[in-house]
TORPA-955897 format. One record per atom (N, C-alpha, C): residue in one letter; x, y, z. Coordinates in pm, whole numbers, plus 50000, padded with zeros to 5 digits. Example, Ala and Ser with C-alpha at 12.3 -4.5 7.8 and 13.67 -1.06 7.14 Angstrom:
BEGIN
a513194943150780/a512304955050780/a513204967050780/s512854977550708/s513674989450714/s512905000350787/
//
This chain:
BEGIN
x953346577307958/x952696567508044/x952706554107973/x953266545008021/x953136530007989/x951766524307940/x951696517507876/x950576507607793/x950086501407933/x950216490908009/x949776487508170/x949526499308232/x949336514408225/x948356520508294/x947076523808241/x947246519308056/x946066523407993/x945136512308009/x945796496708038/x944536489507992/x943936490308170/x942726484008135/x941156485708245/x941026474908255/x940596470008358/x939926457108413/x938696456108348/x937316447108321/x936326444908266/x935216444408386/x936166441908490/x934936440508563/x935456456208655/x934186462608613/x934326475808693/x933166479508790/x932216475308801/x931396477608924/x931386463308992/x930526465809152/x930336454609211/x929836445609156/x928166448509041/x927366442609003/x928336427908891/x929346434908832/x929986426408731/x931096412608832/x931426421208923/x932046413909033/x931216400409047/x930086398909103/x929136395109180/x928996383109038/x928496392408944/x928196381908857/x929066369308798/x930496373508821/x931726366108758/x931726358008848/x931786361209011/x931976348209108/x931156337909035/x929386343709043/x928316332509024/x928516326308946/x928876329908826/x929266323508688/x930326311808697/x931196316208798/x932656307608815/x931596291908880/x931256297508976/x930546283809079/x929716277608978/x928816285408919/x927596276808819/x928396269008744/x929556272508678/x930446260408621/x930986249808696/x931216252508809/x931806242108862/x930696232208950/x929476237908914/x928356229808964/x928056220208843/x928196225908755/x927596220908617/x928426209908562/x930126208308599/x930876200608586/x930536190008663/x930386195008831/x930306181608917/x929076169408912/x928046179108790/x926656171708780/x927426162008702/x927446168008574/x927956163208454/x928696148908511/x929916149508557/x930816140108626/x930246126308695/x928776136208842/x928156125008882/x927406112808796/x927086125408718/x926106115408593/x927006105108506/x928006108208448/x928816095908381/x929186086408476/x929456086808595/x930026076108680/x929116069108695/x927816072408736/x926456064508767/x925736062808657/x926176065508544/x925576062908471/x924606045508429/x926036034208446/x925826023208465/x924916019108570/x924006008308575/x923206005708676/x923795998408777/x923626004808877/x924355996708998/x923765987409067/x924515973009106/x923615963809165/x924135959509334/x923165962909409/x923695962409544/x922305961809622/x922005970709703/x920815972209839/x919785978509735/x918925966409711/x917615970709643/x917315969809524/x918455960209449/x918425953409347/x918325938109359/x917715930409235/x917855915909240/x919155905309212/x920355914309213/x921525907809175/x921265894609237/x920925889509343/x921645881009397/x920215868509371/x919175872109310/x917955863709274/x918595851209188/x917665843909196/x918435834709118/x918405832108943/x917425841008887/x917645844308705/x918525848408714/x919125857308813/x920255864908810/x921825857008838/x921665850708886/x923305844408948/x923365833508832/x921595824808777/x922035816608666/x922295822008542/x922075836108557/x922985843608414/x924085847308422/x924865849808539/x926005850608544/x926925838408541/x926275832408584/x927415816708564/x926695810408469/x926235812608360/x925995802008238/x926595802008175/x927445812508128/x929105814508055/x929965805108077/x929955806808227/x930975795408244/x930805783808309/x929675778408339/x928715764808366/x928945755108213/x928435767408117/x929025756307971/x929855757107884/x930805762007968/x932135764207845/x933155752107845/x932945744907761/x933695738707758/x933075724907743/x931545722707762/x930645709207778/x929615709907637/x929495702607592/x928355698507529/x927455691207570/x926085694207613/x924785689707659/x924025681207578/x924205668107620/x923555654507528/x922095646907589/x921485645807530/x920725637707597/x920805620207626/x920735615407730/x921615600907755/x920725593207672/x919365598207677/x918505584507644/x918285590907463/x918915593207385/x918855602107277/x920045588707219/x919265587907065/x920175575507025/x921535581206992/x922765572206999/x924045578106938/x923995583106822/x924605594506821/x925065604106653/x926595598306636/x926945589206529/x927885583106495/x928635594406400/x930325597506428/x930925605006345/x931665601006260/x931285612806204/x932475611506047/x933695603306028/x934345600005927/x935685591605987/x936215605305984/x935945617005888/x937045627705914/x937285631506092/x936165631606142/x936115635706261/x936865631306344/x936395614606354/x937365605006427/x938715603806440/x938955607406325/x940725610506247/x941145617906382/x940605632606341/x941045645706382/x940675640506568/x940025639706622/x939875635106739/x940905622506793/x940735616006721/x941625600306796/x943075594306713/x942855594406571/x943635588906514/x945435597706496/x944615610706457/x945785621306470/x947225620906503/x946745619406626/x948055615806744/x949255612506725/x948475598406642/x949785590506580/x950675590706411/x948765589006361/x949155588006184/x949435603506147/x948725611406194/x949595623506161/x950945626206139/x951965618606230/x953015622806198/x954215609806246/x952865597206257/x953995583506225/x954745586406287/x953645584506452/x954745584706542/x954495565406583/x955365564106672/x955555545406691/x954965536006578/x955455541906413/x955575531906351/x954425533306305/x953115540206339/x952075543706252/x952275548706104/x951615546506012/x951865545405892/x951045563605850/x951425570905853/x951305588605780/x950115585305708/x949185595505691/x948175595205674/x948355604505500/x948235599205407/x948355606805297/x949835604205208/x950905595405278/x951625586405216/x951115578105184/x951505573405031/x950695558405001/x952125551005020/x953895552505039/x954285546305058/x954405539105187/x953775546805306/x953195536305398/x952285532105381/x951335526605305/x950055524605339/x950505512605247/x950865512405139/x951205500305032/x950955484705090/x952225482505193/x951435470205208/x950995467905291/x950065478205394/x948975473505486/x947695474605396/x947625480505270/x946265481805216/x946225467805106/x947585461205082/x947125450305032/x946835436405102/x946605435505249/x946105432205328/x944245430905291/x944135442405257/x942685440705233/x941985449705353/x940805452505329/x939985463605360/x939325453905521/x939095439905523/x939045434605646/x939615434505742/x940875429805688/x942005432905790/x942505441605839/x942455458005777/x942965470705809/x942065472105931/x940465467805889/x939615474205973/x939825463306134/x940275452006113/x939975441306221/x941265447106331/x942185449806274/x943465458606318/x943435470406399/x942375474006372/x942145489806419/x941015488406478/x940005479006490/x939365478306652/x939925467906749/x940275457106706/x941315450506825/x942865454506875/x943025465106794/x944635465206808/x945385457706803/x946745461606731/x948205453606690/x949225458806723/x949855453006802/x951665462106804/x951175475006914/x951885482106853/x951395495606939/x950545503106903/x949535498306791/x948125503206770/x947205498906897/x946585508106972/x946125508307071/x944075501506995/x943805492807097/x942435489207036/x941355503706990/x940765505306914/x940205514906854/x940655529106872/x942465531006881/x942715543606875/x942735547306995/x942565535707155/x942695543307266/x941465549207297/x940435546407231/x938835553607254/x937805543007248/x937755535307364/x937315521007395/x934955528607307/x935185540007391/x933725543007335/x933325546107209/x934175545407095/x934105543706969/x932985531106900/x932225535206864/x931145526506781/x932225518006704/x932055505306634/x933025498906552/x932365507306395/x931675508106356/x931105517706216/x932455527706246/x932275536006343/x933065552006349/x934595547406298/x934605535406362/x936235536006314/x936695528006216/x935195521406097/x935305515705997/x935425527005941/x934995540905934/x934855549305903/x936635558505890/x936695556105983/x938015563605994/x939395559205911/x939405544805922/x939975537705845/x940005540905695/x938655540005634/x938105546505526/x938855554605454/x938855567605572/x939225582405542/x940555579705510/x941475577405597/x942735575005597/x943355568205475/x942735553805456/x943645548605338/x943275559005207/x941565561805165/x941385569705092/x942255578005090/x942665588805141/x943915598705158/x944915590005110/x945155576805136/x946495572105076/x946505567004992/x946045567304898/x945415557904774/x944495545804748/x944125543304873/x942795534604840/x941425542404799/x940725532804743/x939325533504720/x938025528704797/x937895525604907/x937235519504992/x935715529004995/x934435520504981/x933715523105014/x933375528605160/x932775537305208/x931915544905321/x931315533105356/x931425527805484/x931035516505574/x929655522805583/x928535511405590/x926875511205544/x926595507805698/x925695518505720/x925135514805914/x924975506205919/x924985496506044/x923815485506063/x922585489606115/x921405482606034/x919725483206055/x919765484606210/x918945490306303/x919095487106430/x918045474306444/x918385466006553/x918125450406568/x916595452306609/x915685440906558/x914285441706585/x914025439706738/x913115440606793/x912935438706914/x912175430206937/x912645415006918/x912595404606937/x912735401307073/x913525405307134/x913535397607256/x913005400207376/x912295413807356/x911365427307409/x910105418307417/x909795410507263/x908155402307244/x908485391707278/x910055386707287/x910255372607349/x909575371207468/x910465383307578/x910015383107707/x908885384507742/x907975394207692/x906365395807697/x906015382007673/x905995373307604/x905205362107585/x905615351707668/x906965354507726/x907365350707834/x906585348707959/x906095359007961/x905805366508103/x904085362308101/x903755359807984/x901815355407968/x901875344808024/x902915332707949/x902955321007936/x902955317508100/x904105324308180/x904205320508357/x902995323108414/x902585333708362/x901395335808462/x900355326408465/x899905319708360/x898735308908369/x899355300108446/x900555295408493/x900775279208580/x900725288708710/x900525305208755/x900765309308859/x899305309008900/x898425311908772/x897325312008782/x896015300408850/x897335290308813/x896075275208793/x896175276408934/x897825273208994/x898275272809100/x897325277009225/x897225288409186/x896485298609274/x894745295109325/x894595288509172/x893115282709223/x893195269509293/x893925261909251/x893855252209272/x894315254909491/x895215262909532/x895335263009648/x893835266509738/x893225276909642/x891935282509726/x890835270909769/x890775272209848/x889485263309958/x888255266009898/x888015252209866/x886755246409784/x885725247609885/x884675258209881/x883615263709900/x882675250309994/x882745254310119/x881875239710204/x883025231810308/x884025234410223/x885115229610320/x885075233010464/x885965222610533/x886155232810661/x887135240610670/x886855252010726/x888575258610762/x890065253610745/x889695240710853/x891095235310913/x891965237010823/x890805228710675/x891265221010545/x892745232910505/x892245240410485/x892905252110413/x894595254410359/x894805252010530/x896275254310552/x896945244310526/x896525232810422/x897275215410436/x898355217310393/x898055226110255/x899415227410147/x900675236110214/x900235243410299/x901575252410390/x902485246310411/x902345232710471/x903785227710526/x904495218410372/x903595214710268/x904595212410181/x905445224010105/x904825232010120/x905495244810035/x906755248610120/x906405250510236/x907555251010351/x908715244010335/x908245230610293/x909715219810290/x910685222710219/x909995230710086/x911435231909946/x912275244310016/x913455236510013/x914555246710050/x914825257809964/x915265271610002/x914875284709914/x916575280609871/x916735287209735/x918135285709669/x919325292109735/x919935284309733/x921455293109786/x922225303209779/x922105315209802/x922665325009756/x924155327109661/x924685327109544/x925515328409462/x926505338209519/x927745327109591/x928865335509641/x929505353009562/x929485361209621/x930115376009567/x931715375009496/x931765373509424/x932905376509358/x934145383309408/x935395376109431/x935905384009461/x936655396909413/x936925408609477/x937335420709386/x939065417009328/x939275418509188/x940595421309192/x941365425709275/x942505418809297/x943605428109361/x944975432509300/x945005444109270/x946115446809202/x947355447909236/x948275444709160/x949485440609282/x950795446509180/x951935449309222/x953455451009105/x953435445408996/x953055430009044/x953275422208892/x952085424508787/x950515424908850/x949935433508775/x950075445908676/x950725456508763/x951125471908699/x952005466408591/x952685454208646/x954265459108530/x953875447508401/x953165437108409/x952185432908339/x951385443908211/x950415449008289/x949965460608163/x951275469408124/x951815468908193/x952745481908127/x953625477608005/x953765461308026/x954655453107887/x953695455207758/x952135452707780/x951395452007698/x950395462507638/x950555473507735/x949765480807661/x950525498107689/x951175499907796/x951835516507851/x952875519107748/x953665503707757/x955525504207687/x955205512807553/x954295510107468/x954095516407326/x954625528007346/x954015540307436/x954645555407421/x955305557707549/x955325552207655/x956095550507745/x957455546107732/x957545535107661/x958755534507642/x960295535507562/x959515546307467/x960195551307377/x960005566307399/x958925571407494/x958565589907525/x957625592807387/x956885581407350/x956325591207209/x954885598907209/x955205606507175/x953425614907174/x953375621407316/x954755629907356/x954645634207465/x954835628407582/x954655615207580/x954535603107702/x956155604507811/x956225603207924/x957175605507998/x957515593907957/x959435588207972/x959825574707918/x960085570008091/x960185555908109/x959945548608142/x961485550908242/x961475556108403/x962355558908428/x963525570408408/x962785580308363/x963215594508311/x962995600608423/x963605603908524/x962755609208668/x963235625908628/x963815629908543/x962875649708515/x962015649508459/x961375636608349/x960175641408289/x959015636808410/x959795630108435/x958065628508551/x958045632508723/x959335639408778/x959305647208884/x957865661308882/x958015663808763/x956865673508793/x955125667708784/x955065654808706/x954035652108701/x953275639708866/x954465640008921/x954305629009031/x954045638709149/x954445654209105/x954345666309227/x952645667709198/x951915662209084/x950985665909075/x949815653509145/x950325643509204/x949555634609322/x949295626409262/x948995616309330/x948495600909245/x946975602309231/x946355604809292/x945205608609253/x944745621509073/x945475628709066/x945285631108935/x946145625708821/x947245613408868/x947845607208787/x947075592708766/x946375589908867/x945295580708819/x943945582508747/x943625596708733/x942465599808726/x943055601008549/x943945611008524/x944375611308364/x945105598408285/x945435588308381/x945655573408305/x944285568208250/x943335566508371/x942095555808336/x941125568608260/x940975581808278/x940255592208156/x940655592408026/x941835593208032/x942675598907928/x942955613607956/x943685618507883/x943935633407924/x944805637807780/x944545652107754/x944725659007639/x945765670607649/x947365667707665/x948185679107682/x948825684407592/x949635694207585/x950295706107499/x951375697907419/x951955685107451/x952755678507383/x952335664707348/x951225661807388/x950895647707346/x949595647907353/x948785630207367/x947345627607411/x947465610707476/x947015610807595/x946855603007660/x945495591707655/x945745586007565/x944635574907561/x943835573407689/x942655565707735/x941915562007802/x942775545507890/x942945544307963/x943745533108012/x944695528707887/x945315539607825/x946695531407728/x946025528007630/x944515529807582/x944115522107504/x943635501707485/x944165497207643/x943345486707744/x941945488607732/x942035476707794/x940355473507863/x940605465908022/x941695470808026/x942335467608215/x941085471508286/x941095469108372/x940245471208532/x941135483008564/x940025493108633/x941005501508695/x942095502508803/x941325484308900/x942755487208981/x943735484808885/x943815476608783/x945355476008741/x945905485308659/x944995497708614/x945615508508569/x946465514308654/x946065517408776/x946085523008885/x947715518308936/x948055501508905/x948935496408953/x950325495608836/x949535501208735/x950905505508601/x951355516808588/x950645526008691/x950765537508756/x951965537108849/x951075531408908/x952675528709088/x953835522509015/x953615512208952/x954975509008866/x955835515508778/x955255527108696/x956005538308673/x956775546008741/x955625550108837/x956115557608962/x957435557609012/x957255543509065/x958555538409162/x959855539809037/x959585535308928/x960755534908881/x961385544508840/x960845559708839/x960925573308864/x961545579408999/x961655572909092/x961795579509174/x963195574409252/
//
């Protein structure tokens, strides 16, 4: 007789039967708990939760409400930066790597004879701008200290010795107690005035009103004609563009589209005049360059606006 007629099943009565089903299901109950429980484990937010309260929605968007902003207070006095800072923020661009003739930051054979110029002149250079040095680096909101400062850093790196530019005291408020004593002084001739109009006690009525019609007579001042608004026009645009765009415009430096290159600037003109005006007069910060604040001007915005269209056209 074969080995398969000797072996036996284990389950040999009903009772063992019975029990193996139950056993089978109790596992597969015990799995499906198990299962429910990890999926729900996480708290779910929907019908009968406060997801949608508002601690709640301002914690979900505070991540990205401030990514990317720093929160200042306006009426909080200026925190003036480092020249290292300034460097790395504004100056970079150029002296980093002497682009349009900027002098490398840590060569002293460029620096040689702009530093024997003298420490006045480097600095008078670099908030008014020269050549295609843009006035303070293209960052019109630069304190003049920050970029005495920066200056500093720079030649230091190139072999100068220049003292760390000394704050200025902030100015007394003189003209705060000017005006107050200002303002005492008017009031007594408003004062006399005032008595002197009031009706002397016994009078008659009539009396009262005498002074009305001289006061009446002085003619009230003429209103100071409104100014008219600039109008920006071609010769405007192409105007700034000789004096302040041509620097990286017209050589392509620091990323800058050149001047009539219509592939470098087909894609940026697909991007509308409205954000090509908005990143001229902001400035704007891209993957191949940095876009000064109006070129580093103090233009009006229509005529940014109009060294814009003059690019434009000659692009297209």
């Amino acid at each position: 007789m074969s080995d398969a007629h000797n072996e036996q099943s284990f389950i040999r009565t009903p009772k063992q039967l019975i029990g193996v089903v139950a056993g089978f299901f109790l596992v597969i109950v015990i799995g499906i708990i198990l299962l429910v429980s990890f999926v729900t484990n996480d708290k779910l937010e929907g019908a009968g939760t406060n997801s949608l309260g508002p601690e709640a929605v301002a914690q979900r968007l505070r991540p990205v409400a401030e990514e990317g902003f720093i929160l200042r207070d306006a009426n909080a006095p200026k925190v003036l930066q480092a020249g290292g800072a300034v460097y790395t923020a504004v100056c970079a661009a150029c002296h980093a790597s002497g682009a349009a003739g900027a002098p490398k930051t840590g060569v002293a054979g460029d620096w040689t004879a702009r530093l024997a110029q003298g420490y006045d002149t480097l600095v008078k250079h670099a908030i008014e701008g020269i050549r295609a040095m843009p006035a303070k680096g293209g960052n019109p909101d630069l304190d003049n200290v920050e970029v005495e400062r920066a200056v500093v850093y720079m030649a230091n790196q190139s072999g100068a010795k220049f003292k760390e530019p000394a704050v200025p005291a902030p100015a007394a408020p003189v003209a705060a107690a000017a005006a107050a004593a200002g303002t005492e002084t008017a009031a007594a001739p408003v004062a006399a005035n005032a008595a002197t109009a009031a009706p002397v006690a016994g009078t008659p009525a009539s009396a009262a009103p005498a002074a009305a019609p001289a006061a009446a007579t002085t003619p009230a001042p003429a209103a100071a004609p409104a100014a008219a608004p600039a109008v920006a026009n071609a010769d405007a645009g192409k105007a700034l563009y000789n004096s302040a765009c041509i620097a990286c415009h017209g050589a392509g430096i620091a990323g800058a589209p050149k001047l009539a290159d219509k592939a470098n600037w087909a894609p940026r003109i697909k991007q509308g005049n409205a954000v090509l005006y908005e990143h001229a007069i902001k400035g704007f910060q891209g993957k191949a360059g940095v876009m000064p604040p109006k070129g580093g001007s103090t233009a009006p915005d229509a005529d940014v606006k109009a060294a814009v269209d003059f690019m434009v056209a000659s692009a297209r």
